[in-house]
C-alpha positions in Angstrom: -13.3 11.6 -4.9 -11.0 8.2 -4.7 -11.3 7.4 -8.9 -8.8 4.6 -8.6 -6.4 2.6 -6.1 -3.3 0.2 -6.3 -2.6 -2.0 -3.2 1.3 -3.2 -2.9 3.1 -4.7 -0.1 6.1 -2.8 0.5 9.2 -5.1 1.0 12.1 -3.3 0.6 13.6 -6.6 -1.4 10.9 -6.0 -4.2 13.6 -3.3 -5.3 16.5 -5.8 -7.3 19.4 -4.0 -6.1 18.3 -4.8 -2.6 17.2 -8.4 -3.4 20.3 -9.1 -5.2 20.4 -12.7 -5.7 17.3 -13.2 -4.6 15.7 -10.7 -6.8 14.2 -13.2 -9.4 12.2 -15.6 -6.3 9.8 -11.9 -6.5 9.8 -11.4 -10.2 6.2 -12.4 -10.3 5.0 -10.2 -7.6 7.1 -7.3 -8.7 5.1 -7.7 -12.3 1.7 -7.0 -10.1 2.9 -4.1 -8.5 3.9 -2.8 -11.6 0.6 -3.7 -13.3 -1.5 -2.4 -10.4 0.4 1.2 -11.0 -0.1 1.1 -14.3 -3.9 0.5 -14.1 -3.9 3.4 -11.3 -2.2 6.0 -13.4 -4.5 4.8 -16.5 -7.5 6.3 -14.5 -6.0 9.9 -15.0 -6.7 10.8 -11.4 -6.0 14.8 -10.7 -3.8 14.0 -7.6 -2.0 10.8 -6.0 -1.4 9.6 -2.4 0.7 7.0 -1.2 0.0 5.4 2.1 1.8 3.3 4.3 2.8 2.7 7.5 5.5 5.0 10.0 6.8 5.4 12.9 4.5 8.2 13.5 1.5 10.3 11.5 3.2 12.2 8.8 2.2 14.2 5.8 4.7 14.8 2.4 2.9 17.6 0.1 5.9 19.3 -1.3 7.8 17.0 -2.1 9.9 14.1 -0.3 12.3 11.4 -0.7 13.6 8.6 1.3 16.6 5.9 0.8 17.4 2.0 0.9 20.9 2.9 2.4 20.0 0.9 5.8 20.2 -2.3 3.5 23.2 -1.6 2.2 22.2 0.2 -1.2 23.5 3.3 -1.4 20.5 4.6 -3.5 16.6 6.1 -2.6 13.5 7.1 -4.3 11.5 10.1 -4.5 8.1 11.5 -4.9 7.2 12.4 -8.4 6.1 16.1 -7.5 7.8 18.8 -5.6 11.1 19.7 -4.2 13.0 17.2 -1.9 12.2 18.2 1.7 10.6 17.6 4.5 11.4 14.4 6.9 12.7 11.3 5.2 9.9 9.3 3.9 9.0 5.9 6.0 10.7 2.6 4.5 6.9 1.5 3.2 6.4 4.9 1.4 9.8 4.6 -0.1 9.4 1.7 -1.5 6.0 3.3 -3.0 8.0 5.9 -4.3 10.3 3.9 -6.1 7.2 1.9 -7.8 6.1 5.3 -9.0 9.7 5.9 -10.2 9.5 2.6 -12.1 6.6 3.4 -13.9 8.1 6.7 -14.6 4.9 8.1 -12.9 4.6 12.3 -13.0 1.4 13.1 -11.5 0.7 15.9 -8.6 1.7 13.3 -5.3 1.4 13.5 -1.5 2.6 11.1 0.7 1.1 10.0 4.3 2.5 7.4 6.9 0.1 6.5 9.6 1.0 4.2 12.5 0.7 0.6 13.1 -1.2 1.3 15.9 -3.4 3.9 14.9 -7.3 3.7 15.6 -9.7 2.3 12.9 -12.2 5.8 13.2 -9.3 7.8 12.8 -7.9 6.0 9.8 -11.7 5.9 8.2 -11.6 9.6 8.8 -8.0 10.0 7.3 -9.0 8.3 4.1 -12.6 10.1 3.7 -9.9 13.4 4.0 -7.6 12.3 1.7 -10.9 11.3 -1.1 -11.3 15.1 -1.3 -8.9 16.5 -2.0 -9.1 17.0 -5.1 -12.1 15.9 -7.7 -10.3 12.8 -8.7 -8.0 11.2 -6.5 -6.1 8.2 -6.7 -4.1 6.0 -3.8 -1.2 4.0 -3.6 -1.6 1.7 -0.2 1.4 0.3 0.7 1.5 -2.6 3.8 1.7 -6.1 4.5 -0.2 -8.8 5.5 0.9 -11.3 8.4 4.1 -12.2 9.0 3.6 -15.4 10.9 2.5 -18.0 8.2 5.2 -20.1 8.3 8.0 -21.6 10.9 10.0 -18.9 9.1 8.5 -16.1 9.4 9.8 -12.8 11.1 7.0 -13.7 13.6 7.5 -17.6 13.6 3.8 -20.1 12.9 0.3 -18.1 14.0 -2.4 -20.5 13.3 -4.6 -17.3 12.7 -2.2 -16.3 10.3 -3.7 -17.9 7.4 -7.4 -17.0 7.8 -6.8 -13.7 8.5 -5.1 -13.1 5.4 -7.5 -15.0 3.5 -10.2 -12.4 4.6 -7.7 -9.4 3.8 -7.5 -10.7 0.0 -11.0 -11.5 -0.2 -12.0 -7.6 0.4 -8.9 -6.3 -1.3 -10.4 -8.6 -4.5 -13.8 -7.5 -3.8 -13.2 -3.9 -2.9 -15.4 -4.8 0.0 -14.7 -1.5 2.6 -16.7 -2.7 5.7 -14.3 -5.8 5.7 -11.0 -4.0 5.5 -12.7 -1.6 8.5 -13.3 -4.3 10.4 -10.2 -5.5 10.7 -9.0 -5.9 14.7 -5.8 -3.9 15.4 -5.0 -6.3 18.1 -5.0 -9.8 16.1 -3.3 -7.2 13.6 -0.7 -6.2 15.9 -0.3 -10.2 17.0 0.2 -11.2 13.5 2.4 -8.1 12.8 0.2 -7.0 9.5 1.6 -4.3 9.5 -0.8 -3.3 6.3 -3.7 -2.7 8.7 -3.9 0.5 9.5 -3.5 2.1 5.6 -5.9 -0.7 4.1 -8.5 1.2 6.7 -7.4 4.2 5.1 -8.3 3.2 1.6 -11.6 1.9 3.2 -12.6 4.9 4.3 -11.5 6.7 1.4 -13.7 3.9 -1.0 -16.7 4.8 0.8 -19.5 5.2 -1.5 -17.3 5.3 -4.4 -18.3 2.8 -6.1 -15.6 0.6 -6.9 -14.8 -2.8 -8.0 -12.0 -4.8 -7.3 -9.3 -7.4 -8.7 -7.0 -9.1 -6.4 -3.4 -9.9 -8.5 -1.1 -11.6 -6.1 -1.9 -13.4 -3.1 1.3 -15.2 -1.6 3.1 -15.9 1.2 6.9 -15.9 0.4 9.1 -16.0 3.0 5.7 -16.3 6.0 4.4 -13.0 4.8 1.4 -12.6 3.5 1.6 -10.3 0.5 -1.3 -9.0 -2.3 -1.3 -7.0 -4.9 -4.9 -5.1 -5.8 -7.0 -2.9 -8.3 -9.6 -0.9 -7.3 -11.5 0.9 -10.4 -14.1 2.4 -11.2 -17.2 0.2 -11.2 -18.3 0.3 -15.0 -21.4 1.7 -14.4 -20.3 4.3 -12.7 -18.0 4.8 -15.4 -19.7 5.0 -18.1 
């Protein structure tokens, strides 16, 4: 049962040493991630699973690691749990790994990359998999939003941009799952969010969990929509 989840964008400049000099314009959104972690790991789940986008459907349960060496830092990250092996994590999952690192996170973890393109039933399906496995599970959902908010950005000015990402944060902040599996691959795939496909994971995973959530970041540096969210459990349910 899905106890808890932390929602990141996965930049690989959020790590410093791959920022550089501009590692301080992402102090404040580095905080949330860090923040969001925390909260996940406060909600003791049993076993935790990163999710973020790939080239192609993978699964990491013995362990994995992946490296930052394409931008020039001669340095990676691994899973918390298990032996290296296994395929190189994706960038996205690396960059979860290294959050988990950060936080000096040591909890039983599996790792899945799902395409960009993947279809919305399969990625409900994935996440209503991944819920139970084990009696208290937690997930770490790594992806962006749009990347075509400003002249800028990677994908240059999408007047959808902006909308669409205001109704991603509204049902990352609201924990609302029939928004986030409603999302349309193909204005995804226009405004290359590339975050689509594992926010449908976590909405099928949140599926009658009753959960609330808090939205902690909610920018667009550089044209790219990024948020930072907090699923728990709802107190009710809690108590």
């Amino acid at each position: 049962m899905l106890v808890a989840a932390a929602v990141c964008p996965c930049p690989p400049l959020l790590v410093p040493e791959v920022a550089a000099g501009a590692a301080p314009e992402l102090a404040a959104l580095r905080a949330a991630c860090a923040e969001a972690v925390a909260e996940l790991v406060t909600a003791e789940p049993d076993l935790l699973v990163l999710v973020g986008e790939g080239p192609q459907a993978e699964v990491w349960t013995e362990g994995g690691a992946g490296t930052f060496q394409r931008y020039g830092v001669p340095f990676g990250a691994r899973l918390p749990s298990g032996p290296v092996s296994g395929p190189e994590l994706s960038p996205a999952l690396t960059v979860g790994a290294w959050l988990l690192t950060e936080a000096g996170v040591q909890l039983p973890t599996h790792a899945c990359a799902v395409p960009a393109d993947a279809p919305v039933d399969r990625m409900l399906g994935l996440g209503q998999g991944l819920a139970g496995l084990a009696d208290r599970v937690g997930l770490l959902v790594l992806g962006d939003g749009s990347a075509c908010r400003s002249v800028k950005a990677p994908g240059y000015l999408d007047d959808r941009a902006e909308a669409y990402d205001a109704q991603v944060a509204l049902a990352l902040g609201t924990a609302d799952t029939a928004a986030l599996a409603a999302l349309d691959p193909q204005l995804s795939a226009e405004l290359l969010a590339v975050g689509r496909a594992p926010w449908q994971v976590l909405a099928g995973a949140g599926q009658g969990a009753d959960l609330e959530g808090r939205l902690r970041y909610d920018e667009a540096p550089y044209g790219v929509g990024y948020f930072v969210a907090s699923w728990t459990r709802a107190r009710a349910a809690a108590a």
